[in-house]
C-alpha positions, 0 to 999 in steps of 0.5 A, spaced: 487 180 114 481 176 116 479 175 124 480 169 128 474 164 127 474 159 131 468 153 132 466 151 138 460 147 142 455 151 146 450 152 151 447 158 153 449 161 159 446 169 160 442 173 157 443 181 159 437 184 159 439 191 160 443 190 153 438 189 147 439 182 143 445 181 147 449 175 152 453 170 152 454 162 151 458 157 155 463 155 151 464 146 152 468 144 146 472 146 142 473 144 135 480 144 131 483 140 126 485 135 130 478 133 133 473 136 139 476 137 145 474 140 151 475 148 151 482 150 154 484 144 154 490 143 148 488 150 145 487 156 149 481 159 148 479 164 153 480 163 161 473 165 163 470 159 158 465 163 155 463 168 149 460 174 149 454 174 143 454 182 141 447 181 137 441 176 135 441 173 143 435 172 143 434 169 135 439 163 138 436 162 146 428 161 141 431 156 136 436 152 142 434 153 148 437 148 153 441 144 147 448 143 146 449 147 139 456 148 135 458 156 133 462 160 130 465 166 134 470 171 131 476 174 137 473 180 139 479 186 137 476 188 146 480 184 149 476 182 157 478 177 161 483 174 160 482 171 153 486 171 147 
């Protein structure tokens, strides 16, 4: 069985520092069949309105820095927060 994905429009919001590569983004939008729409809005998507990036943060924080980007996230098998 495949994970969860689901797409999303971003920003980022930290970078760990003690953590190699890692941070998280701040989650503004979601994107469903029906259209873009503001995250947790019509679909649950995470209480905390963010997302935890495991690797390749500082690759995404050079090449959008203070853009507004879409990404494709994948439901972490760690539930934290409050999230799906």
């Amino acid at each position: 069985m495949m994970p969860e994905e689901r797409k999303i429009i971003c920003t980022l919001e930290k970078e760990f520092y003690s953590e190699k590569d890692q941070g998280k983004l701040r989650v503004l939008f979601e994107i469903l069949p029906s259209g873009i729409h503001p995250v947790n809005k019509d679909e649950f998507f995470c209480k905390t309105e963010q997302v935890f990036v495991t690797g390749g943060y500082g690759e995404i924080k050079e090449r959008f820095k203070d853009s507004i980007f879409e990404a494709k996230c994948i439901l972490s098998k760690y539930i934290q927060g409050g999230c799906l």
